[in-house]
KEKE-3310 file (N, C-alpha, C; in steps of 0.2 Angstrom, whole numbers, plus 5000, padded with zeros to 4 digits):
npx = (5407:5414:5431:5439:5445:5436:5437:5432:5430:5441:5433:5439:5445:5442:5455:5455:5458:5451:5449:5447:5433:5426:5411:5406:5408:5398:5396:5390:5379:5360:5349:5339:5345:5354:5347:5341:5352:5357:5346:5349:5360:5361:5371:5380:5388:5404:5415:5433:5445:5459:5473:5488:5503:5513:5529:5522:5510:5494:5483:5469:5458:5442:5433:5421:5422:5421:5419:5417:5422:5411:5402:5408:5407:5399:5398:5402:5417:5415:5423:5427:5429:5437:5449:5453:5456:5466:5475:5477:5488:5495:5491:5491:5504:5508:5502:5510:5522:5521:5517:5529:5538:5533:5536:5550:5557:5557:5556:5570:5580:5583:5578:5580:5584:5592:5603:5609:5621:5628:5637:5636:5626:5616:5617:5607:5592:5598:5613:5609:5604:5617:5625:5615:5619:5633:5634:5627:5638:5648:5642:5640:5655:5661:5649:5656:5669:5665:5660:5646:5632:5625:5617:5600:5589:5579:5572:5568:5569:5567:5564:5561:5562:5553:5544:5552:5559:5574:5587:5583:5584:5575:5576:5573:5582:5590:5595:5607:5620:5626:5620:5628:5636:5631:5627:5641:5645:5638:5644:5638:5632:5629:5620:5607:5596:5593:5584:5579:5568:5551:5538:5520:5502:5499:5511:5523:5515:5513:5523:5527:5517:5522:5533:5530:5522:5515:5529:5537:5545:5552:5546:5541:5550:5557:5546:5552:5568:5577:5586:5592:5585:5575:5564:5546:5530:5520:5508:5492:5476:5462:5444:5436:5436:5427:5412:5398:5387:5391:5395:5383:5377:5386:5386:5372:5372:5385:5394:5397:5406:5418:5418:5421:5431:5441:5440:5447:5459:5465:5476:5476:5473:5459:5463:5458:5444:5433:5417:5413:5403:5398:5391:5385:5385:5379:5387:5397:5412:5425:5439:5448:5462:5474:5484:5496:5498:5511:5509:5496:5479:5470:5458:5450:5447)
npy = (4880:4864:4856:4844:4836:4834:4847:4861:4874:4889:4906:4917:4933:4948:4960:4975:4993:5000:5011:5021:5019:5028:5036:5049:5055:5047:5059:5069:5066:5065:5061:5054:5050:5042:5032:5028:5021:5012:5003:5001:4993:4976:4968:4953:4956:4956:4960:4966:4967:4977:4980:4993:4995:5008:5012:5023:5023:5018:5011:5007:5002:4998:4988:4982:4965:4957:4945:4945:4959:4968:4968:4980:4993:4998:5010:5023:5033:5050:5065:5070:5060:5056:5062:5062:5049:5048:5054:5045:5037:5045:5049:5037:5034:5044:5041:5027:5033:5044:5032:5023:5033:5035:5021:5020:5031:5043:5053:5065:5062:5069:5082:5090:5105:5107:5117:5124:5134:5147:5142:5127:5125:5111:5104:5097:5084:5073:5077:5083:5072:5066:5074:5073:5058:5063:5067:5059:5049:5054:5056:5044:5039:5047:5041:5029:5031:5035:5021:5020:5014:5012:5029:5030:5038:5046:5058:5073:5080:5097:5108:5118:5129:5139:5142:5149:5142:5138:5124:5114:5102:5090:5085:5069:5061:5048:5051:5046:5056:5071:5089:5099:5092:5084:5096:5102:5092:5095:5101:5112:5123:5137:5138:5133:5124:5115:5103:5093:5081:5079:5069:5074:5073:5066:5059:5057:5062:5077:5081:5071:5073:5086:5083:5075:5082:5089:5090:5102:5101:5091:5083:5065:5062:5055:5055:5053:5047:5035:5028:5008:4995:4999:4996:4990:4997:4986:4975:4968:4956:4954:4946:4945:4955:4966:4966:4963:4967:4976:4987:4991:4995:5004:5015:5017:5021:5030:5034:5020:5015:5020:5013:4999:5002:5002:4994:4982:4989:4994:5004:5015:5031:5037:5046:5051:5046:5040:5040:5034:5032:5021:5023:5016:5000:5001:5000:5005:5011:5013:5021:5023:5032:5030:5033:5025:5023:5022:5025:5022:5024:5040:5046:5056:5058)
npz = (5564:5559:5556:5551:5559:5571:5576:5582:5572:5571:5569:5553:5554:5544:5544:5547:5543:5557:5560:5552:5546:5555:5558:5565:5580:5594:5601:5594:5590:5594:5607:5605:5591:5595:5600:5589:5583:5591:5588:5574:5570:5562:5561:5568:5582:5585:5595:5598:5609:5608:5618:5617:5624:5631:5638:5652:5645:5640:5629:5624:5613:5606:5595:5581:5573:5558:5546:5533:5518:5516:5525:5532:5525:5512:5504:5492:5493:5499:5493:5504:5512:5505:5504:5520:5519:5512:5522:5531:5533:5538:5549:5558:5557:5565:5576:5580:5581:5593:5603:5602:5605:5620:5624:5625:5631:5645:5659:5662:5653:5635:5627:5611:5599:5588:5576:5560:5554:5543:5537:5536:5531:5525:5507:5503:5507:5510:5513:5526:5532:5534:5542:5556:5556:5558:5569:5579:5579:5587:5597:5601:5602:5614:5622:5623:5628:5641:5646:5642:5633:5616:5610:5611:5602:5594:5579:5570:5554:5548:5535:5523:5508:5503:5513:5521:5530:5538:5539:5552:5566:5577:5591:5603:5615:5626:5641:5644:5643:5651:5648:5644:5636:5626:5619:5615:5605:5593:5581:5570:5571:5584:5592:5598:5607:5623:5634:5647:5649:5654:5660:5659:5664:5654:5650:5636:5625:5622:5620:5610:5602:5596:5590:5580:5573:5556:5549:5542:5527:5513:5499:5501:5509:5524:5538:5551:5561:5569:5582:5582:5588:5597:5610:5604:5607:5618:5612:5611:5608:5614:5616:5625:5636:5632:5625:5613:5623:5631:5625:5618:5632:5636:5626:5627:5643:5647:5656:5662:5655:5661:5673:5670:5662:5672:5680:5673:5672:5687:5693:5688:5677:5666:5652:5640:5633:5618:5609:5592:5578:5566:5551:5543:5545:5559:5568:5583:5590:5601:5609:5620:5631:5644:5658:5668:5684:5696:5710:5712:5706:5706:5712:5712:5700)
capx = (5409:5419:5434:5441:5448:5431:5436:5428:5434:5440:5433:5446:5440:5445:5462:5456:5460:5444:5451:5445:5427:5421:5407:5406:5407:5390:5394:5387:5372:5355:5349:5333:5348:5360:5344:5340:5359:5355:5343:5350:5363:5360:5376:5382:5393:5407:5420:5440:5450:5464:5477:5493:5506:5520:5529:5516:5504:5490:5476:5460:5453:5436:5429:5419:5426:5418:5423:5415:5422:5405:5399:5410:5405:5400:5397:5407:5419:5415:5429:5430:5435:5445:5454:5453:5459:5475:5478:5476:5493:5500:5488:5494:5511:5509:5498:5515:5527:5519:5517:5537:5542:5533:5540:5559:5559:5557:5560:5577:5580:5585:5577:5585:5581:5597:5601:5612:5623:5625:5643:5635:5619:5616:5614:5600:5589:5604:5617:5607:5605:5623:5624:5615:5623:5639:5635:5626:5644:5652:5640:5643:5662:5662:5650:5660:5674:5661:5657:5639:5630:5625:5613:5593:5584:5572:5573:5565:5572:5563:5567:5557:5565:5545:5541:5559:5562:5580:5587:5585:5582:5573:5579:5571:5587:5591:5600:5614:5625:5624:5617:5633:5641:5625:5627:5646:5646:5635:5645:5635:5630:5631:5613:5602:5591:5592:5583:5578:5562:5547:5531:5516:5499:5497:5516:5527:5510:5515:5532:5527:5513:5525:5540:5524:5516:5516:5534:5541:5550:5552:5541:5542:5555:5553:5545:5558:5571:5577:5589:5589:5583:5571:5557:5540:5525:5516:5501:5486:5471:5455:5437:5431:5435:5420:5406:5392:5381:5394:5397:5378:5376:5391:5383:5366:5374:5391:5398:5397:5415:5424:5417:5422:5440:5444:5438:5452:5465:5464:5480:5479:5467:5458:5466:5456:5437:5428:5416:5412:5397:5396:5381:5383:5383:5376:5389:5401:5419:5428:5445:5453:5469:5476:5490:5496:5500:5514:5504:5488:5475:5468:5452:5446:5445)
capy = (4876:4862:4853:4837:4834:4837:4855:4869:4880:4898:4912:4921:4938:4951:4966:4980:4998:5004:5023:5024:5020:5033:5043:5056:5054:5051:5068:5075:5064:5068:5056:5049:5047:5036:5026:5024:5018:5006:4998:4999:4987:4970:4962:4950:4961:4952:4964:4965:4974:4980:4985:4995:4998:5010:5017:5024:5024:5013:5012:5002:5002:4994:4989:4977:4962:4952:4940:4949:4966:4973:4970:4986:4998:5000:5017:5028:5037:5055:5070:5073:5055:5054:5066:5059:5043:5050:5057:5040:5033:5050:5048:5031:5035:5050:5037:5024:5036:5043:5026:5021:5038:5034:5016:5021:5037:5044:5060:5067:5061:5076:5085:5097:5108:5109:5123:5124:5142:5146:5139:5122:5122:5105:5107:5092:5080:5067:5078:5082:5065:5065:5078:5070:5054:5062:5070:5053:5045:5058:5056:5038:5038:5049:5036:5020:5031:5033:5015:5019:5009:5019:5033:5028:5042:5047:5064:5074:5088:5100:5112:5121:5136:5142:5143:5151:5138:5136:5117:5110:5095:5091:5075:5066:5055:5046:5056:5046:5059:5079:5092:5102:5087:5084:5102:5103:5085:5098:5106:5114:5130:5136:5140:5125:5120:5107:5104:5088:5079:5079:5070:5077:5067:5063:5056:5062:5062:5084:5082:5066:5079:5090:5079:5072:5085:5090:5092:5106:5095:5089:5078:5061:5062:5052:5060:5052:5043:5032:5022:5004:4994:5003:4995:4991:4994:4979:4974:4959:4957:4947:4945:4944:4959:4970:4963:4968:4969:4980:4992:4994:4999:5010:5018:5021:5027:5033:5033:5014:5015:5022:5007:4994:5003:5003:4984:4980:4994:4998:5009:5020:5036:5039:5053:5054:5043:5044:5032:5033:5028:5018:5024:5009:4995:5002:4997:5009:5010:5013:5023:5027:5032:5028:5034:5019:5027:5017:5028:5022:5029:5046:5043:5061:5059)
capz = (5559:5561:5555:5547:5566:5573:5581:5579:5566:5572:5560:5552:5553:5542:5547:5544:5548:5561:5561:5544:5546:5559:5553:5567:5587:5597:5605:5589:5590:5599:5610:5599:5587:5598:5602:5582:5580:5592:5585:5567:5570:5562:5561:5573:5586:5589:5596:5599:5611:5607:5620:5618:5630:5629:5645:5657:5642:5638:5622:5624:5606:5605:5589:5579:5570:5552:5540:5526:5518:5514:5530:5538:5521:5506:5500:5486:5495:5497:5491:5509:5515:5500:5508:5524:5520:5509:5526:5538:5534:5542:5559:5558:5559:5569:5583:5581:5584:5600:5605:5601:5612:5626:5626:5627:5634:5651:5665:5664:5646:5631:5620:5609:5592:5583:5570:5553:5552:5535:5534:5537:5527:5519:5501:5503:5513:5512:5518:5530:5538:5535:5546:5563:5560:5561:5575:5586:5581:5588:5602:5601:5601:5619:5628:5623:5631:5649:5647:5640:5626:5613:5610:5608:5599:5588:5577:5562:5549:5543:5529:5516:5505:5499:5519:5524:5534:5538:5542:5558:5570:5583:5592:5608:5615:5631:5647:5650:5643:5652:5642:5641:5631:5619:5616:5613:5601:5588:5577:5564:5575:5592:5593:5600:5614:5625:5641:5650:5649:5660:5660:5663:5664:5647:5648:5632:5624:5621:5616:5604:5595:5594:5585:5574:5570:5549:5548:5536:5522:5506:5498:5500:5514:5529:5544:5557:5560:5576:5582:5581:5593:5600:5611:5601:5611:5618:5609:5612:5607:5616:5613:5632:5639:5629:5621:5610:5625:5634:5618:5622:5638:5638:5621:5633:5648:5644:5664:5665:5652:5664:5679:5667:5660:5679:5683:5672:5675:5691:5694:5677:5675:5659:5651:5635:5630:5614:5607:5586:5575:5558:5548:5539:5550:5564:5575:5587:5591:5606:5611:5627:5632:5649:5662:5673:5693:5701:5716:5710:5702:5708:5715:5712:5694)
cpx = (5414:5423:5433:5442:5443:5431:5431:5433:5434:5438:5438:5442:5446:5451:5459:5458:5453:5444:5449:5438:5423:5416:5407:5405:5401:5391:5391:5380:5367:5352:5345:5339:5353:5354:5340:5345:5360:5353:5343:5355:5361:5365:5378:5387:5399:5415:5427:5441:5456:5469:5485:5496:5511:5521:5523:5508:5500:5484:5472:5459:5446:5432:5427:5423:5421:5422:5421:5417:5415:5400:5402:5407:5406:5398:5404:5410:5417:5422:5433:5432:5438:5450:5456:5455:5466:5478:5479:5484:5498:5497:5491:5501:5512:5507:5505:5520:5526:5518:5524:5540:5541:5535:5546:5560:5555:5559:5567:5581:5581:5580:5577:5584:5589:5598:5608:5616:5625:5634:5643:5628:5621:5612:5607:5598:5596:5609:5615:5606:5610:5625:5624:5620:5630:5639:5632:5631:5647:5650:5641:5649:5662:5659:5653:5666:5674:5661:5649:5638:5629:5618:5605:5592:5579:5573:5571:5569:5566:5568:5562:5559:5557:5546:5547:5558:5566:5581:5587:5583:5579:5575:5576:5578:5588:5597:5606:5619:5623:5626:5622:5637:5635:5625:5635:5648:5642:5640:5643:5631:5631:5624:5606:5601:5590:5590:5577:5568:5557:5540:5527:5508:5496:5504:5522:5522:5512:5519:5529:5524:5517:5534:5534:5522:5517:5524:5534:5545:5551:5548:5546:5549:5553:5552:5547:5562:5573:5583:5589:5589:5579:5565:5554:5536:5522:5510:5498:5480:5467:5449:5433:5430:5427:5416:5401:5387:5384:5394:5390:5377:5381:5387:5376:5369:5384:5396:5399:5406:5417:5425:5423:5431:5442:5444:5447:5460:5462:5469:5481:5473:5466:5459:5460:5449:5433:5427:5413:5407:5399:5391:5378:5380:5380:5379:5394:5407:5423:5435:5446:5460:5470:5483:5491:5499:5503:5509:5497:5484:5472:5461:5448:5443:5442)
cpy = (4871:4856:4847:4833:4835:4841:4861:4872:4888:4901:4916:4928:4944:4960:4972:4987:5002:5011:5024:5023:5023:5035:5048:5053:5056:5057:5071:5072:5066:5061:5050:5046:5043:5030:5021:5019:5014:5001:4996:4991:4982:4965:4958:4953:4957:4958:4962:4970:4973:4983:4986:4998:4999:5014:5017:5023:5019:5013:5007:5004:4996:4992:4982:4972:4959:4950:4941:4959:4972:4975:4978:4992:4996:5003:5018:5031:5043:5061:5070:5066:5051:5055:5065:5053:5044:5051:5051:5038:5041:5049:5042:5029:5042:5047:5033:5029:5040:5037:5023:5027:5037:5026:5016:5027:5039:5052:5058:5065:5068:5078:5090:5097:5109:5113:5123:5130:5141:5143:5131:5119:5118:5106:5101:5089:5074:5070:5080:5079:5066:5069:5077:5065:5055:5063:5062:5049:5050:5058:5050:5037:5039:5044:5029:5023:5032:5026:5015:5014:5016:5022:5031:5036:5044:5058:5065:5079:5089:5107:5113:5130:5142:5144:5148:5149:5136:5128:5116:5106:5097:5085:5075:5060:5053:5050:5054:5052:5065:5083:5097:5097:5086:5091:5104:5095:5091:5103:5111:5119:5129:5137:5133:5126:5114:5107:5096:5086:5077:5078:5072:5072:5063:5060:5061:5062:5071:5084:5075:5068:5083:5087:5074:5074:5086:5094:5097:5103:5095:5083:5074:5058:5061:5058:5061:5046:5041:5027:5014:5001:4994:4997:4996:4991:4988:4979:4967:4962:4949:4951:4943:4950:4965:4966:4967:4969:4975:4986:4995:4996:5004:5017:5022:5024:5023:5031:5025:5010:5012:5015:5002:4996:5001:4997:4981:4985:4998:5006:5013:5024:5038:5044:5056:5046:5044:5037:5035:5028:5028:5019:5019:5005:4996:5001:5003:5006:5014:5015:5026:5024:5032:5032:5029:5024:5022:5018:5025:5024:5035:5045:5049:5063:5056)
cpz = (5562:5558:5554:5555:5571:5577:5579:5576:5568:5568:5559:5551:5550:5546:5543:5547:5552:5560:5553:5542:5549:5554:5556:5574:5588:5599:5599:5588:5595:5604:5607:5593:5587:5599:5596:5581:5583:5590:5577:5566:5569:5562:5570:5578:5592:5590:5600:5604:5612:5611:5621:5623:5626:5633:5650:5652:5640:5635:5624:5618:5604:5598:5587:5573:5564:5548:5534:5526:5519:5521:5535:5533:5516:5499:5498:5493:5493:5495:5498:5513:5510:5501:5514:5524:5515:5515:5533:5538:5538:5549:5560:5561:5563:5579:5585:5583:5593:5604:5608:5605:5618:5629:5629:5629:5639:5652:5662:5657:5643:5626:5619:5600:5590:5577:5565:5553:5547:5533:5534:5535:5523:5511:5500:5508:5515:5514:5523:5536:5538:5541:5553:5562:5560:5568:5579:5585:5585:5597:5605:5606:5611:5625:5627:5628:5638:5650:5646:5633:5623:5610:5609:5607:5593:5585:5570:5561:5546:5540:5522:5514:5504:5506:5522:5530:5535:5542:5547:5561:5575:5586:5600:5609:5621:5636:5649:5649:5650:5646:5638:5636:5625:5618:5609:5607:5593:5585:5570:5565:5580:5595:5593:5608:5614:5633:5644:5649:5653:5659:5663:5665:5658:5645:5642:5628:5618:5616:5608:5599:5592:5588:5578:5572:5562:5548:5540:5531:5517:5504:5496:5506:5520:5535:5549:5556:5563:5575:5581:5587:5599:5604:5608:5606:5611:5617:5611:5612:5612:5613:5618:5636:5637:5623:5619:5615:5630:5629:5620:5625:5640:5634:5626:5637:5650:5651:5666:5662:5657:5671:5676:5665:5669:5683:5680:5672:5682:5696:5687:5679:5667:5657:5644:5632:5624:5612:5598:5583:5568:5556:5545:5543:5556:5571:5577:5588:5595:5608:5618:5629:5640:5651:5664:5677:5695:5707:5717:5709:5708:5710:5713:5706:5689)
residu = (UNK:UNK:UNK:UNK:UNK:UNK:UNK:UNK:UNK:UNK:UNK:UNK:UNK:UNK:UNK:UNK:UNK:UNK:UNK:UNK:UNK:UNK:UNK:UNK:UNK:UNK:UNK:UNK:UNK:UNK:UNK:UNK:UNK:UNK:UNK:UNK:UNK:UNK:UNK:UNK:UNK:UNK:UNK:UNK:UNK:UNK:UNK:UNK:UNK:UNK:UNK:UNK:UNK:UNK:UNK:UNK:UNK:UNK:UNK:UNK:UNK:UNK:UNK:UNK:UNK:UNK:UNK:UNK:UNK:UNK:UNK:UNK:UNK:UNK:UNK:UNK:UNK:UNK:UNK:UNK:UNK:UNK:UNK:UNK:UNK:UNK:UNK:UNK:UNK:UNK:UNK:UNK:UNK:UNK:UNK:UNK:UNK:UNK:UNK:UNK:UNK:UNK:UNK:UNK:UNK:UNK:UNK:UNK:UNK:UNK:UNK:UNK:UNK:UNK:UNK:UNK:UNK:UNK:UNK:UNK:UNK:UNK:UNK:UNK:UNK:UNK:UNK:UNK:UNK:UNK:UNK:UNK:UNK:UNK:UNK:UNK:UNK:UNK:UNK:UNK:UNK:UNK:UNK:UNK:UNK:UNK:UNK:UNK:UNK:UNK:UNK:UNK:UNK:UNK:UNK:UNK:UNK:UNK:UNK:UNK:UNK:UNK:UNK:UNK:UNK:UNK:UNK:UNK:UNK:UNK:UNK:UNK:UNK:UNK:UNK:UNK:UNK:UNK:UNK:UNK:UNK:UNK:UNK:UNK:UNK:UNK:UNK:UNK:UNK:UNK:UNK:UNK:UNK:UNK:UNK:UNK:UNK:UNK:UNK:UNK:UNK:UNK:UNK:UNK:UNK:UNK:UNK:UNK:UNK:UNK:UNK:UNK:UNK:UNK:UNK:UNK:UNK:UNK:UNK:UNK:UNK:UNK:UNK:UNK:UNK:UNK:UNK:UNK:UNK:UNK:UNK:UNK:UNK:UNK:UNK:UNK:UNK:UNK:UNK:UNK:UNK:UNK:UNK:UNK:UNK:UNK:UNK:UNK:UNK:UNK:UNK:UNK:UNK:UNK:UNK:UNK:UNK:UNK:UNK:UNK:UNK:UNK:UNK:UNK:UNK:UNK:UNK:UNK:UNK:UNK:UNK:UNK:UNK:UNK:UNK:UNK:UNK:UNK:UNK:UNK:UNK:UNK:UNK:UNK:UNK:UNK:UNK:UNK:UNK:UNK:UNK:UNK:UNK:UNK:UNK:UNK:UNK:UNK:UNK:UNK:UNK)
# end
């Protein structure tokens, strides 16, 4: 199509969310039935890739792009992706918060569980917060008087009476202090762990699940909280690196991914691969997660 100013007109193609139209990974398909979903696809296969960096870690998301809603689905939701899509804006924010840890935080970094004795139980969610942020000014106050800046972290409450789950935190925060002063800054018990941080090959990837995962709460209470300023991960998107005849061939034989994730990341090993089928459209969708290796990639993996 082409403009007033005789250019070609980009197509605007529609935002939507891809994690919400899986139907079910080819691993569950048979091979007649990847060679069907081949050749069901009729739309025009114009794919995006997507990729996120945060710290050591890095997402490739591959998926198809259209300018028409109808063209991605449009069947009745069933009970069960009713349910499944009430629960997308929780992976959503659970995939963004693993992303925002591994951006700002590093080795040798804190993380520490904090506990409430019972002459310091908050009678709510908001004294609660009251709570930590008394404590990260307190943490505050001490590096302004080293000459540090002040504290990044990230941290959840959980608390639920029905579960007898008594109030505590979890907090991920940056090392400059030592652990005996992030201990001794806590006045609201003497019973907390704190021990430094250590990535493994999936990064903070562990620790991120584990500060994400379905918090004990109160409804309607945010899941976390963070400092400001925080590194956002880097995002960009193109439309050269994987094409619909690449989706194919990866789709037929599987091992040619990895060739190609490695053409263009050559120091990163792939930690996690899966590709996904639309039953609608016929077309596939593509995730992998990455390490970057100062060292280089590993050659044996």
């Amino acid at each position: 199509m082409i403009n007033e100013g005789g250019m070609m007109k980009r197509k605007k193609y529609i935002d939507y969310d891809y994690d919400d139209v899986f139907d079910e990974s080819i691993n569950n398909l048979a091979e007649s039935e990847i060679d069907k979903a081949l050749k069901k696809g009729k739309i025009k296969k114009i794919y995006a890739t997507k990729i996120v960096e945060a710290g050591n870690m890095v997402d490739v998301e591959i998926y198809p792009e259209f300018t028409r809603k109808k063209q991605i689905s449009n069947k009745p939701l069933t009970k069960k992706q009713k349910k499944a899509k009430r629960n997308l804006n929780d992976k959503n924010a659970k995939k963004y918060l693993k992303r925002l840890i591994n951006a700002n935080f590093k080795n040798g970094d804190i993380y520490a569980t904090f506990t409430c004795d019972d002459n310091h139980l908050p009678s709510d969610i908001d004294e609660a917060h009251k709570i930590m942020t008394l404590y990260i000014k307190r943490l505050n106050y001490e590096r302004k008087k080293r000459g540090l800046g002040k504290t990044k972290y990230v941290y959840v409450i959980e608390y639920k009476p029905s579960a007898k789950i008594r109030w505590h935190f979890h907090a991920i925060m940056d090392g400059a202090l030592d652990m005996d002063t992030v201990e001794q800054k806590w006045k609201a018990s003497r019973r907390n762990q704190t021990r430094r941080v250590a990535e493994n090959d999936d990064g903070l990837d562990e620790l991120s699940n584990y500060l994400g995962k379905e918090p004990v709460r109160e409804k309607h209470q945010k899941r976390w909280s963070c400092s400001l300023g925080l590194k956002k991960p880097k995002e960009r998107k193109n439309h050269y690196m994987f094409k619909g005849s690449h989706v194919k061939k990866i789709v037929k034989e599987q091992n040619t991914l990895e060739k190609k994730i490695y053409k263009f990341f050559p120091d990163a090993n792939i930690r996690k691969a899966e590709i996904f089928y639309n039953n609608y459209n016929g077309l596939f969708y593509i995730n992998v997660r990455l390490k970057k290796d100062e060292k280089g990639r590993k050659k044996n993996e």
